[in-house]
N, C-alpha and C positions, 0 to 999 in steps of 0.2 A: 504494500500500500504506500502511496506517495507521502510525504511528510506535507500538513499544510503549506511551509515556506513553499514547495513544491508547485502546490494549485495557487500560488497568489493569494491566499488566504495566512498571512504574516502575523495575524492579528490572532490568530489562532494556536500559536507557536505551543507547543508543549501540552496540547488539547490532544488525546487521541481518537482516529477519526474512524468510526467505522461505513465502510462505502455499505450505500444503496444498491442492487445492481445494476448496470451500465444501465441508459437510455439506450432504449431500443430506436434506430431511425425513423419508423411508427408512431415514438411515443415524445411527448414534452416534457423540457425540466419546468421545475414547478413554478422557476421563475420566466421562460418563456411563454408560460399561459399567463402571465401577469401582465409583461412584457412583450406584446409580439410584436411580428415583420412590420403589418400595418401602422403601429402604434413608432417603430424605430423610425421607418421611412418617413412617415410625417414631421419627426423630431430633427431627422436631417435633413429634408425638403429633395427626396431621389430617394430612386429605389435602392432598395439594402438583400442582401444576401446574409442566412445566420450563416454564424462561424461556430467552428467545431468549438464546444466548453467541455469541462471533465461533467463526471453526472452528477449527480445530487448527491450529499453527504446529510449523516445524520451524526449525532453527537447526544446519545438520549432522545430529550425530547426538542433539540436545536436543531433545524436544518439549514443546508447551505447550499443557493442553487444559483445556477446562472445563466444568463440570456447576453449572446453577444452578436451584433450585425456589422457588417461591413458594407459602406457605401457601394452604386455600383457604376457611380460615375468616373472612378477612375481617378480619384482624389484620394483613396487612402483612409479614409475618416471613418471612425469606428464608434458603434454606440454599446453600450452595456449595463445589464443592471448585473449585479449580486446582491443578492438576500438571504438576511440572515435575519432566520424568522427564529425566537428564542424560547425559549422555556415559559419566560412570565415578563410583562412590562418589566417591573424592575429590573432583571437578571440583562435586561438586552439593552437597558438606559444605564447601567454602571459600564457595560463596555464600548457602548457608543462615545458615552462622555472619557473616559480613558482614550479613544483611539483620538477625540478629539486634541484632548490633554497632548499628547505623545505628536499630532501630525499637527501640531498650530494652526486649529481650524478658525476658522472664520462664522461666525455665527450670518445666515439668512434668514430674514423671517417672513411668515409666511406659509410655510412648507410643514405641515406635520405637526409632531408634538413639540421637535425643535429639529433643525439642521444647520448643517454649515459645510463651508466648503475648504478644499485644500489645494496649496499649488505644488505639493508634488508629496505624493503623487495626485495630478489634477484630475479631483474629481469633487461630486456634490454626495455629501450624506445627509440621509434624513432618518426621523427615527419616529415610528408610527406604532404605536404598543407594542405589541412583541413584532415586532418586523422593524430592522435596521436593513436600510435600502441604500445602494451605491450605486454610484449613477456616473459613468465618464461617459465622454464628447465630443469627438474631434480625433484629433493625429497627437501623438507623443511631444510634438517639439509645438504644435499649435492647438491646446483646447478649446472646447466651444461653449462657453458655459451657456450662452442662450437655446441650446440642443437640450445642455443637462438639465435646463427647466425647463423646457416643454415636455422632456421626457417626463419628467417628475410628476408633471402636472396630470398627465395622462396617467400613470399608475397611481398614484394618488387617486387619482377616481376611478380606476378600475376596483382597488381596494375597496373603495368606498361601497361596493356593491354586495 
C-alpha cells in the first residue's frame, strides 16, 4: 500500500491507510459524483477530460476521494477537488485548522463553515461539517483562483442537496 506522502495526501502522514478496492472504470470516486466533468468544464470555461486519481481510501470512518480534470484546450490547466469527509465536524475542523496553521492560509469568506486559501501549494480549502474540500485551479506555475471559486460554488450546492 502507498504511504499517504505517496497519494499527495501529506497531511495524513503517519495515519495508516486502508485502501477501498480500486475504482472500477464503471464506477465513480465519491468525490467525482460530487464533482463532475460538467460541473469542472464550467469552472474552466472548455471542455475537461478526468484524469487518472488513486481510488478512495478509508481511515475508519474518514474517507479520502478524489476528482481531477484536465482542460482540453491545450493549455495544460487542471481542476480538482479532494475530500476529506471525517468522522465528526469536530474531528475534520481541528485538522482543517492545523493544515491551515502549518500552510499560512488565508482566511475567505463566504464559502462554508470557514475557508481559506494557500499559495503553495495553490489551492482553496473549505471546510463544510465533516467534509474538508480542496479545491486547485489552473497550471503549477499559474493558479486560477476564480476557477477555484466557481468550482467551490458548485459543490457547495451540490452538497447542499
Amino acid at each position: 500500500m502507498k504511504s499517504p506522502r505517496a497519494l499527495g495526501l501529506s497531511f495524513l502522514t503517519g495515519i495508516t491507510l486502508a485502501a477501498i478496492p480500486p475504482v472500477h472504470a464503471d464506477e465513480a470516486s465519491l468525490a467525482s459524483t460530487i464533482f463532475t466533468m460538467p460541473m469542472a468544464a464550467a469552472a474552466l470555461g472548455t471542455p475537461v477530460t478526468p484524469a487518472t486519481v488513486p481510488p478512495d481510501t478509508a481511515m475508519g470512518a474518514t474517507t479520502v476521494s478524489r476528482a481531477s480534470y484536465t482542460a482540453q484546450d491545450g493549455s495544460h490547466r487542471q481542476i480538482g477537488l479532494l475530500l476529506r469527509r471525517g468522522d465528526s465536524p469536530d474531528q475534520t475542523k481541528d485538522i482543517f485548522e492545523s493544515s491551515k496553521s502549518t500552510f499560512k492560509g488565508e482566511d475567505v469568506p463566504g464559502l462554508g463553515d470557514a475557508a481559506y486559501r494557500t499559495k503553495t501549494p495553490a489551492q482553496l480549502d473549505i471546510l463544510r461539517g465533516k467534509d474538508w474540500l480542496i479545491i486547485n485551479a489552473g497550471t503549477y506555475k499559474e493558479p486560477d483562483p476564480a476557477a477555484q471559486e466557481k468550482a467551490a460554488a458548485a459543490i457547495l450546492k451540490a452538497l447542499a442537496k
